[in-house]
C-alpha positions in Angstrom: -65.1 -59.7 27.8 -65.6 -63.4 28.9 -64.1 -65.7 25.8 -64.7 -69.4 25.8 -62.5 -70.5 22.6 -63.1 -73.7 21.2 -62.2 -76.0 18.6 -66.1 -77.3 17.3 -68.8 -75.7 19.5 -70.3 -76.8 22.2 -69.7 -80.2 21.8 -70.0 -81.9 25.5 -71.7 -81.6 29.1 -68.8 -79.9 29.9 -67.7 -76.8 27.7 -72.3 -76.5 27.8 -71.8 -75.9 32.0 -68.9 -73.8 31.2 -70.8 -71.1 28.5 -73.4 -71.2 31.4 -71.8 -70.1 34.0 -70.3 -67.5 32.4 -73.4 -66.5 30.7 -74.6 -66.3 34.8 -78.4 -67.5 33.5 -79.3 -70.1 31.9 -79.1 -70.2 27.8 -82.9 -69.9 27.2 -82.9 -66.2 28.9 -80.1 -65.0 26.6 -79.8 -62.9 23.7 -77.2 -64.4 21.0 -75.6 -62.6 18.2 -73.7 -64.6 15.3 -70.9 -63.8 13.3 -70.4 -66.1 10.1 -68.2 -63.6 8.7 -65.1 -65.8 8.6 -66.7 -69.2 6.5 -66.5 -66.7 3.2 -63.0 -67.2 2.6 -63.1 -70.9 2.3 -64.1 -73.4 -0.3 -68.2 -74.1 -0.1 -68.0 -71.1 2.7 -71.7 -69.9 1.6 -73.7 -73.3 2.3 -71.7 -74.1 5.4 -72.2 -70.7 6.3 -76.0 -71.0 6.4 -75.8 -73.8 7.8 -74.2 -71.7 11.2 -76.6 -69.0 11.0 -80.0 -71.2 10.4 -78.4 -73.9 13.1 -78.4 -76.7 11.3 -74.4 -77.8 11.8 -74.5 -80.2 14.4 -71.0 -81.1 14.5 -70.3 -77.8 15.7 -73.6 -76.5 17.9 -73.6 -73.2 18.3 -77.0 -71.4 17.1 -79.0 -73.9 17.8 -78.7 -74.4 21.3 -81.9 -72.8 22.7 -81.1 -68.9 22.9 -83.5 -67.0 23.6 -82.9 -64.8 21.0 -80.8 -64.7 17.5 -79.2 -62.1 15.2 -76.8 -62.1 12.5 -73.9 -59.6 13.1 -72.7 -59.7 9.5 -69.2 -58.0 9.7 -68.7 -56.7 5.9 -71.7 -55.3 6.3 -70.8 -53.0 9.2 -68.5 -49.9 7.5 -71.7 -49.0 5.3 -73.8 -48.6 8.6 -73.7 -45.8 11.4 -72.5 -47.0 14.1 -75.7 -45.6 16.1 -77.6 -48.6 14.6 -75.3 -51.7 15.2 -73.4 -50.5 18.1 -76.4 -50.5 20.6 -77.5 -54.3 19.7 -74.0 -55.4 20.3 -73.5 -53.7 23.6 -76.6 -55.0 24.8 -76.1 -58.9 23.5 -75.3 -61.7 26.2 -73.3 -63.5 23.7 -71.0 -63.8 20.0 -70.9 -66.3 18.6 -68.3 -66.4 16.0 -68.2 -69.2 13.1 -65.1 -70.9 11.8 -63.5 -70.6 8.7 -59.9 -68.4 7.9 -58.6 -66.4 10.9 -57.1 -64.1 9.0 -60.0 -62.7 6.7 -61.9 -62.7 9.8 -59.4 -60.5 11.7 -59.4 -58.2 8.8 -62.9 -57.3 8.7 -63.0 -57.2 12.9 -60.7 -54.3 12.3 -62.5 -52.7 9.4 -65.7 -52.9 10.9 -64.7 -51.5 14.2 -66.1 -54.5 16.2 -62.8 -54.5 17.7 -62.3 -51.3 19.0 -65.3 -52.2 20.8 -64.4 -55.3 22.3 -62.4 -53.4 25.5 -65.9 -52.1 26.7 -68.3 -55.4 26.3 -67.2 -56.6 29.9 -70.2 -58.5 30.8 -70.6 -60.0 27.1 -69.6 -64.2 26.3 -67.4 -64.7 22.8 -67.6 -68.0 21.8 -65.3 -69.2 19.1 -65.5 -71.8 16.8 -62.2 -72.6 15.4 -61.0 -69.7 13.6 -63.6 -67.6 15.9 -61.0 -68.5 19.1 -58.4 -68.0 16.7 -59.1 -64.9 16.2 -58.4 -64.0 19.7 -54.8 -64.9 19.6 -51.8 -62.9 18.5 -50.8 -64.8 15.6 -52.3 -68.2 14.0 -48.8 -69.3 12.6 -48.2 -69.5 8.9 -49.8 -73.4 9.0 -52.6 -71.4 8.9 -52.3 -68.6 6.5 -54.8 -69.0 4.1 -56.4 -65.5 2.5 -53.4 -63.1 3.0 -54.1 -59.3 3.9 -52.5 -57.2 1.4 -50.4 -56.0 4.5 -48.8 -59.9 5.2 -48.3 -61.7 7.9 -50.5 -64.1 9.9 -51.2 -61.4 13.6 -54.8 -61.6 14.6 -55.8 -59.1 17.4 -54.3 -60.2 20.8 -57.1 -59.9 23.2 -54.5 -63.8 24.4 -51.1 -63.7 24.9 -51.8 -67.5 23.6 -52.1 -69.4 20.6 -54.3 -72.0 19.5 -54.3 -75.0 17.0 -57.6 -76.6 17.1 -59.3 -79.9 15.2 -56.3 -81.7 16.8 -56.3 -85.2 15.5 -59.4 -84.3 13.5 -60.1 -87.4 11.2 -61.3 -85.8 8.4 -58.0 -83.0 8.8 -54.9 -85.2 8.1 -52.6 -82.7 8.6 -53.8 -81.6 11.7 -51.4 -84.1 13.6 -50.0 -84.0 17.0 -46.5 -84.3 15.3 -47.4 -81.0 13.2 -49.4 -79.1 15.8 -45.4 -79.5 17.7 -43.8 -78.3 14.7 -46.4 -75.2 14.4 -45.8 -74.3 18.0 -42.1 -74.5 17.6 -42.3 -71.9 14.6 -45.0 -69.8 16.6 -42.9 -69.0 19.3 -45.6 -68.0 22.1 -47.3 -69.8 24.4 -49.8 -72.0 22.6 -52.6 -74.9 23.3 -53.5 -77.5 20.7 -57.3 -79.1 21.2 -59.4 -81.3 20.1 -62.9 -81.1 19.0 -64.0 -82.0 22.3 -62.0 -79.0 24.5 -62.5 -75.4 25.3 -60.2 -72.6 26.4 -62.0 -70.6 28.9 -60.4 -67.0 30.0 -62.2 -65.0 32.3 -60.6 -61.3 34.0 -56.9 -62.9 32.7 -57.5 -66.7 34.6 -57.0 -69.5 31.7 -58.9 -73.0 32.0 -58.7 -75.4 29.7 -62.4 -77.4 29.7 -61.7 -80.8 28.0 -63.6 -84.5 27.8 -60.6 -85.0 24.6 -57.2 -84.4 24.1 -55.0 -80.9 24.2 -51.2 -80.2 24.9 -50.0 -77.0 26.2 -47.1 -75.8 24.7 -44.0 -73.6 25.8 -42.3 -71.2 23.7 -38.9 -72.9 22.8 
């Protein structure tokens, strides 16, 4: 799997050129699923989460770039449903695309739904992240983070990086989402860990990292 993780979308020239060439054709040609699944968990989740699926959040384009194509891949929906039914749509999408929201509820409902034990074989198919949706792809979102708790605790998400990520850096409208904090949160985290901006993109294809970026990120070392 191809996974360009952002912070907000595709926010710029450059994290757009990015998506394309890793979707190989241009966007208008390919078939989009979305995944709002995570937006539940948080406070007035419901309205921003139609506003993901319907493509009407333009701080945060995702849907409604131009796909040729668009489903909804509703994740608590997936354990009532034979796999026969969703499992082919998936496998022959171009692209994810996976709303914000809280990284931990989403990771809990990748794993109950089975979307993640089918990640390994989508090799040709894009995830894009938005916020938590990149998130997700981490091994653990540090306990700045933690917002719904699994009954099982902890703050691991699934590990498909050997990174972590702290995104909105410096957002205006996220106060606590400081460079001086984002430090402190990568000091308790341990791993190797990015912290971006709205305007930046992690983009990891077969293992190779790239950060895209018109904003501001800092790479962090474990300590």
């Amino acid at each position: 799997m191809k996974l360009l993780l952002t912070s907000a979308g595709i926010k710029n020239p450059s994290i757009s050129k990015a998506l394309v060439d890793m979707l190989g054709k241009p966007i208008a040609e390919c078939s989009a699923l979305c995944i709002p699944t995570a937006i539940y968990a948080i406070p007035n989740g419901f309205n921003m989460g139609w506003s993901f699926i319907s493509g009407k959040e333009p701080r945060c384009p995702m849907c409604e770039l131009g796909w040729k194509s668009m489903g909804v891949l509703e994740l608590t929906a997936l354990p009532s449903i034979d796999k026969s039914v969703w499992v082919p749509q998936v496998q022959n999408t171009d692209v994810l695309l996976v709303n914000g929201g809280d990284p931990l509820y989403l990771a809990y409902w990748m794993r109950q739904s089975g979307l993640e034990d089918l990640l390994p074989s989508l090799n040709e198919t894009v995830w894009v992240g938005l916020s938590a949706g990149s998130m997700i792809m981490t091994p653990r979102v540090g306990e700045f983070f933690v917002g719904w708790k699994p009954a099982t605790g902890g703050d691991e998400t699934l590990g498909v990086v050997d990174f972590s990520i702290f995104p909105h850096l410096n957002h205006p409208a996220l106060p606590h989402n400081t460079t001086a904090n984002a430090e402190k949160w990568a000091a308790d985290i341990s791993i190797p860990a990015y912290a971006i901006d709205d305007e930046t993109a992690i983009k990891v294809v077969d293992g190779a990292v790239e950060v895209i970026s018109e904003g501001s990120w800092k790479q962090f070392a474990p300590q």
